[in-house]
C-alpha positions in Angstrom: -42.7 86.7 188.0 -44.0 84.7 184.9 -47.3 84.6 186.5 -46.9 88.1 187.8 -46.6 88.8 184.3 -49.3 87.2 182.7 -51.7 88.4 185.6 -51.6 91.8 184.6 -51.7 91.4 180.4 -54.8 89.9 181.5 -55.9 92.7 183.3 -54.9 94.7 180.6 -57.4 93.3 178.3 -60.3 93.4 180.8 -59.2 97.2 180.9 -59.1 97.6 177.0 -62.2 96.1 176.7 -63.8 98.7 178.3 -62.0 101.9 177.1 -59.5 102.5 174.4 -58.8 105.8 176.0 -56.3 106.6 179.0 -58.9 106.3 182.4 -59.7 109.0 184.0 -60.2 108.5 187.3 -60.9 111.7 188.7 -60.9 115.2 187.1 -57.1 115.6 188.2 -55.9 111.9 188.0 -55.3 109.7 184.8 -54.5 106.0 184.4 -52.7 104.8 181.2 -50.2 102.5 179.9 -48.9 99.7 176.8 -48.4 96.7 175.9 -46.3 96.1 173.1 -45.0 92.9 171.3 -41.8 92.5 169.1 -40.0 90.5 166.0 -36.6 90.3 165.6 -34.9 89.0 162.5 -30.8 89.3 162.2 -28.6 88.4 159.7 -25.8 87.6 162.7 -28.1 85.1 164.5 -30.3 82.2 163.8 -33.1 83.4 166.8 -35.9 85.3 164.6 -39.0 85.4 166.9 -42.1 87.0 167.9 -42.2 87.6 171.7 -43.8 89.7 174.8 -42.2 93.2 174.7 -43.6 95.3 177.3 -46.2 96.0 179.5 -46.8 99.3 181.4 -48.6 101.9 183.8 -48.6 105.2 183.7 -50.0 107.8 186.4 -50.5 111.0 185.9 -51.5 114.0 188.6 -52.2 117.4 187.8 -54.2 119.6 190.4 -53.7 123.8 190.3 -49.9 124.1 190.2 -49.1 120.4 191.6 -48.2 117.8 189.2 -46.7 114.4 189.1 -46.3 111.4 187.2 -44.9 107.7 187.2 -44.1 104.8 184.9 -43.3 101.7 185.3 -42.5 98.9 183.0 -42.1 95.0 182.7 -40.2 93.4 179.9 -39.6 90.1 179.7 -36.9 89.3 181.6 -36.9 92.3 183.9 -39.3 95.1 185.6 -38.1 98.9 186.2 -38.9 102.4 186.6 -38.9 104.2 183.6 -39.4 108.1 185.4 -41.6 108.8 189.1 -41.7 112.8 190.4 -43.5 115.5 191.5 -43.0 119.2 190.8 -44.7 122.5 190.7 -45.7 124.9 188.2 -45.1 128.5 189.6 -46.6 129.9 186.6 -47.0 128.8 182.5 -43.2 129.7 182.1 -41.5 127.8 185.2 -41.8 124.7 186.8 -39.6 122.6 189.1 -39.9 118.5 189.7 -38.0 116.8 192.2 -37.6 112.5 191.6 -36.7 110.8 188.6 -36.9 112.4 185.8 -35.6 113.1 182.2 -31.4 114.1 181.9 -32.1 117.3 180.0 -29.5 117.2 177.4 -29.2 117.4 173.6 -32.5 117.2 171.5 -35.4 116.6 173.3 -37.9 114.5 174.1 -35.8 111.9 171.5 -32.6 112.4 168.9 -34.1 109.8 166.7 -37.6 108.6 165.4 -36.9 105.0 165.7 -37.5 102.5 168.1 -34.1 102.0 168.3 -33.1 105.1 169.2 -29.6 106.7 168.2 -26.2 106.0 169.7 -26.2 108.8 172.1 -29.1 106.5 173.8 -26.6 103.5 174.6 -24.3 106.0 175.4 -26.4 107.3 178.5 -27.1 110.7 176.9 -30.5 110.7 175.3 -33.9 109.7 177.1 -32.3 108.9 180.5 -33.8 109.2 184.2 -32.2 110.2 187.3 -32.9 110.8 190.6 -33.1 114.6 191.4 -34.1 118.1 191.1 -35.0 119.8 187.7 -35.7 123.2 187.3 -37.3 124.2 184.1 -38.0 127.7 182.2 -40.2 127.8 178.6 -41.9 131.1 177.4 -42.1 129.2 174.2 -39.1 131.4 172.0 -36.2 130.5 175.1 -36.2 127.1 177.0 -33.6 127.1 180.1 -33.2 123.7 182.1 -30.9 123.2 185.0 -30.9 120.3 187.2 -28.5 118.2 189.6 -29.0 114.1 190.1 -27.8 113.2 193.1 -27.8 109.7 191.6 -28.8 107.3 188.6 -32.3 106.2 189.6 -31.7 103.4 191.6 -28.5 104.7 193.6 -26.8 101.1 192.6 -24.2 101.2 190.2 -24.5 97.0 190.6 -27.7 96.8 189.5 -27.8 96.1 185.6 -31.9 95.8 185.3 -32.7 99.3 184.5 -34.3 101.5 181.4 -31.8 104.3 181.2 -28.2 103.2 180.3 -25.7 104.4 183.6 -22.1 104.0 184.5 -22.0 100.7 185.8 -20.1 98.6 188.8 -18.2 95.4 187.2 -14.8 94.0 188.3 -12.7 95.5 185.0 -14.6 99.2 185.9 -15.9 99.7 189.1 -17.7 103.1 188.8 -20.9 104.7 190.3 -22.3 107.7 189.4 -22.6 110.4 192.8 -23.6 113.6 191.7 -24.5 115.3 188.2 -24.8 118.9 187.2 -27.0 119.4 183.5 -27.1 122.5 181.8 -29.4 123.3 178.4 -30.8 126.5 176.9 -32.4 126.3 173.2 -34.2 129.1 171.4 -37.0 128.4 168.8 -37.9 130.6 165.9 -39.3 130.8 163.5 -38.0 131.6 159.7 -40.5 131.8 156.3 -42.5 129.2 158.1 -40.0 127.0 159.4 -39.5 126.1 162.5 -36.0 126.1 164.1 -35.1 124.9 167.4 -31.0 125.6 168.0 -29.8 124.4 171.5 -26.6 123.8 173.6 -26.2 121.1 176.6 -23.8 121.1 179.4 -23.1 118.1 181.7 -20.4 117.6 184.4 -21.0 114.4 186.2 -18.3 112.8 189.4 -18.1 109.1 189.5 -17.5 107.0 192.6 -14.6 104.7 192.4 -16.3 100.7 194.5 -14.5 98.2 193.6 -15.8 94.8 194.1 -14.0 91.7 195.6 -12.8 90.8 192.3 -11.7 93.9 190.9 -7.6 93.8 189.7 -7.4 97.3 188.5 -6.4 100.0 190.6 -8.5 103.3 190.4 -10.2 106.3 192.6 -13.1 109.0 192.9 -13.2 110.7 189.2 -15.4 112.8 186.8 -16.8 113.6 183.5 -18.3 116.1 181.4 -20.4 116.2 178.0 -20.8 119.2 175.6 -23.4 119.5 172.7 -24.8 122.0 170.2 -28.4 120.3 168.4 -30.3 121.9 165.8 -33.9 120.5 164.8 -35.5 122.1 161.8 -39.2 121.1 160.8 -41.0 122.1 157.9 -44.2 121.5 156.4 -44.4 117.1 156.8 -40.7 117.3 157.0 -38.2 117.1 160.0 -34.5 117.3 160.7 -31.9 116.6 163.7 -28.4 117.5 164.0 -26.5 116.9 167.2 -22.5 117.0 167.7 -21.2 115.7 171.3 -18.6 115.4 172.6 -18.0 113.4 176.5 -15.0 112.6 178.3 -14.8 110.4 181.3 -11.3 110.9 183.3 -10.6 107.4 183.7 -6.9 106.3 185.3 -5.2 104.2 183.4 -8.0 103.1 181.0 -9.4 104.3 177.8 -13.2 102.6 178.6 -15.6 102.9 181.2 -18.4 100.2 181.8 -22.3 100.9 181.4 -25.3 98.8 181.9 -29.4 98.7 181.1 -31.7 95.4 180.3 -29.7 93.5 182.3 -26.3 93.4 180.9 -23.3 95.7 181.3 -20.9 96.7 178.8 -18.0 98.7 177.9 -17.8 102.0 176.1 -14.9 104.7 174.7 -14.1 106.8 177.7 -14.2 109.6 175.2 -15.4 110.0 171.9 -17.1 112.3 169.6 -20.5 111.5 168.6 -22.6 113.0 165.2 -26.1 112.0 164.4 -28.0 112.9 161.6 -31.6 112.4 161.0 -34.4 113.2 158.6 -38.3 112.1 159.1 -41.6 113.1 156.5 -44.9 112.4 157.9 -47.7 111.4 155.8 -50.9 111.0 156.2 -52.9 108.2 154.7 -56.8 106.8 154.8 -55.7 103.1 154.3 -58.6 101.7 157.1 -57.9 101.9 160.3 -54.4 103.6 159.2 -54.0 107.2 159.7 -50.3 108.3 159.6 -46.8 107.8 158.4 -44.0 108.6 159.8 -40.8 107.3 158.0 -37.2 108.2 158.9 -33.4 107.8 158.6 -31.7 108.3 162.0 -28.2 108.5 161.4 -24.9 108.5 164.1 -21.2 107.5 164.2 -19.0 107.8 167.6 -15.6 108.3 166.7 -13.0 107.2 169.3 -9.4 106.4 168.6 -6.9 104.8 170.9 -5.8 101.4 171.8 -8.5 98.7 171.8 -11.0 101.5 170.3 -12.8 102.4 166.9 -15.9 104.0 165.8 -19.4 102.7 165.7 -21.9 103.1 163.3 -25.4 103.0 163.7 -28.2 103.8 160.3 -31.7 102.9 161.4 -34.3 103.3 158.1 -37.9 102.6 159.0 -41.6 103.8 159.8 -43.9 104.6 162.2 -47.6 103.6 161.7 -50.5 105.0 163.4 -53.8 103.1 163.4 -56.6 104.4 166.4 -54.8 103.2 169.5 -52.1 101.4 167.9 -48.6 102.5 167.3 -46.0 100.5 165.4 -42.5 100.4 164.1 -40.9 98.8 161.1 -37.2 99.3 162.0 -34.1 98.5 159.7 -31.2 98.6 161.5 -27.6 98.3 160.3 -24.6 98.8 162.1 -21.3 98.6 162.6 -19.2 97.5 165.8 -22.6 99.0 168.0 -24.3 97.5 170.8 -27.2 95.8 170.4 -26.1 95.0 166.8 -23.6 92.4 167.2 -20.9 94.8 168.9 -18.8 94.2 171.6 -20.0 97.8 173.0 -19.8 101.5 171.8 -16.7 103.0 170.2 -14.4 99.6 171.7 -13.0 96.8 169.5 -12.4 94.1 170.6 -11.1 92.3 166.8 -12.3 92.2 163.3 -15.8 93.8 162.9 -18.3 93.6 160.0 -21.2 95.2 159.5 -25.0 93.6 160.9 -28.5 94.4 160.4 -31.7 93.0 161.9 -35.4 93.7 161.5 -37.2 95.4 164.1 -41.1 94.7 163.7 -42.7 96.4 167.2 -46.8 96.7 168.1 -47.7 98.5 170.4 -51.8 99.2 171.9 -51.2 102.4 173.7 -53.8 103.4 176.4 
């Protein structure tokens, strides 16, 4: 795999040595991808480093009404698919795609502006892929998506290497996600030049109860379901999210429910109520090869009570930098009791928590 790895970042810079630009390799078909490299600095742990990231390809189709596209991804210690489908466009208003594709729920593309998302990410309910059918309607003043997953996108509740953060298969919660139903409609307008973009998501999702050879807790076949209402105003250099959620996984006897992505499961409130608040200002600069500014705070807190539960906080301050073919982020991130910031998991306590932060530094050569 290590050589695997270093094969194609070497192919990667014959590529960019040619072109800067996404190939085109006929008038339908493009070629693409990144490579990105990261620091870390925490005030929790004594690991600061600068290390390999990401490498990616992406493929891209469009011909008359026929599209598809693919991605896939290596990170350091694991190699997934990111989203793969194909659809149709039965006119500029509708379109259908039928793979892996984007879980339309809550603000989209992202709820954040950061590289580190918001909490609703680690929660499996922003920027994830599944496997199934997506219908789509935008006349550009109403959007209406409706979709069912059959699956998460690799139909294996056991298999922790993945992108998208899914219910996961572990002895203490052995749970696979078997069918998905998604709802969203969202209406833009526009008000004394500002932009408004108000939306609603729907999600009922049924869970398969496997337990493994080592499970000790009894359980059976359950469900789920998510509600939100998301608001994104943007005016002038200036943007703004809201998003309330609220998800609620029926789990017997048991107030968590076990995820996983990048290799690790973890445990999360069954239920909770989830708020994020952000605000971004672009700005654009002539500082050399330096174009544009995008800085941020992305702002959310899931709020679970119960036995063994409390809220997490997650406040991510940064910019994004634009320079030609480069994209960057300089990430703060603070939080509280959170995944991926010295948490046990999301909305679960598991003793005394304090509040971390770490530095994010992340370049990326996007192509």
């Amino acid at each position: 795999m290590v050589v695997f790895k270093r094969l194609a970042i070497g192919c990667l810079c014959l590529w960019v040595s040619f072109s800067a630009n996404a190939v085109q390799v006929t008038d339908e078909l493009d070629l693409g991808g990144a490579v990105r490299v990261n620091y870390g600095w925490k005030d929790y742990a004594n690991d600061s480093k600068l290390e390999f990231e990401l490498f990616r390809v992406d493929v891209n189709y469009q011909d008359d009404g026929l599209f598809a596209s693919t991605q896939y991804r290596w990170y350091e210690d694991m190699d997934v698919i990111h989203h793969a489908y194909a659809g149709y466009r039965f006119n500029e208003e509708q379109s259908i795609q039928l793979g892996v594709t984007q879980v339309p729920f809550g603000l989209l593309p992202y709820g954040a502006h950061s590289f580190w998302f918001s909490a609703n990410y680690y929660l499996g309910f922003e920027d994830d892929y599944d496997a199934g059918i997506h219908w789509k309607y935008d006349d550009k003043t109403w959007r209406v998506d409706l979709a069912y997953f059959f699956n998460d996108e690799y139909a294996d509740g056991a298999r922790y290497d993945r992108y998208s953060f899914d219910v996961a298969i572990t002895d203490e919660s052995p749970y696979e996600e078997s069918g998905q139903l998604n709802a969203r409609v969202e209406r833009n307008l526009t008000i004394e030049n500002t932009q408004h973009k108000l939306g609603a998501s729907l999600q009922y999702s049924q869970l398969d109860y496997l337990p493994t050879t080592d499970t000790q807790v009894a359980g059976e076949d359950t469900d789920g379901y998510a509600a939100s209402f998301h608001w994104q105003v943007d005016w002038a250099k200036w943007q703004g999210q809201f998003q309330y959620m609220y998800y609620e996984y029926d789990m017997p006897d048991s107030n968590r429910i076990a995820l996983s992505a990048f290799a690790y499961p973890f445990e999360i409130a069954s239920s909770a109520d989830v708020l994020t608040l952000n605000v971004s200002r672009s700005i654009d600069v002539d500082w050399g090869p330096i174009t544009n500014l995008n800085c941020y705070n992305d702002f959310s807190q899931v709020f679970a009570s119960g036995e063994g539960l409390e809220d997490s906080i997650q406040n991510v301050t940064g910019c994004a930098i634009t320079a030609g073919k480069f994209y960057s982020y300089i990430d703060w991130i603070a939080g509280n009791n959170m995944w991926f910031i010295n948490g046990p998991g999301v909305g679960v306590s598991n003793g005394p928590t304090e509040w971390s932060s770490r530095l994010n530094i992340n370049v990326g050569l996007y192509f």
